[in-house]
N, C-alpha and C positions, 0 to 999 in steps of 0.2 A: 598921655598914654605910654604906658613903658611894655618895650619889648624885649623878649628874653631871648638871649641869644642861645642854640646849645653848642657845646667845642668838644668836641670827641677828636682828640691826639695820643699819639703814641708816643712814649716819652722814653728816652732811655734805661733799661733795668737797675744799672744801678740808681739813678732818681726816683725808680718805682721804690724801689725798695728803703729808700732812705725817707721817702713818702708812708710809705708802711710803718718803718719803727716811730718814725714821730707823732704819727697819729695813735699809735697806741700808748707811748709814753705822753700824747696829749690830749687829754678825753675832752678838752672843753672847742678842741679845733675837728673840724671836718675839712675834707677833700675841698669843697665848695669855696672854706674860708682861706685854706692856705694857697688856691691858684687866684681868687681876687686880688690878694694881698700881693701876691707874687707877680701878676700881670701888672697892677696897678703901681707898684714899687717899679718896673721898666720901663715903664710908659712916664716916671716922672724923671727918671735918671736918663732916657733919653730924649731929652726934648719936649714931651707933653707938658704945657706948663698950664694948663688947664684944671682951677683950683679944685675942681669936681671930681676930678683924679685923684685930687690929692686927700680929699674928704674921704672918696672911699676909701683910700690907703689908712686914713685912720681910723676912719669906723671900723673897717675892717681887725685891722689888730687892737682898739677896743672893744672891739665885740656889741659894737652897734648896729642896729636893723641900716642897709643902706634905701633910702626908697628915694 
């Protein structure tokens, strides 16, 4: 069974906005992909050595379904 988490944060303006221009200079990336990618990239840099981590880390910036 997989459960979906939701994360509603507030993140600092300048990140917002640097979230802004990259998403529009990046049409094939969404909000969704660059915070999995982003969460999952911290979680292995610190200490998560948990290879499922690390899977979505690639799926993610391959642009694979994670399921």
């Amino acid at each position: 069974m997989h459960a979906t988490v939701s994360i509603l944060a507030e993140i600092p303006e300048p990140l917002h906005e640097s979230l802004k221009g990259y998403l529009e200079t990046h049409p094939d990336w969404d909000q969704d992909r660059v915070f999995s990618a982003a969460l999952s990239l911290f979680l292995l840099q610190n200490g998560d050595s948990d290879r499922r981590t690390a899977r979505v880390y690639l799926d993610t910036l391959f642009k694979h379904t994670v399921s």
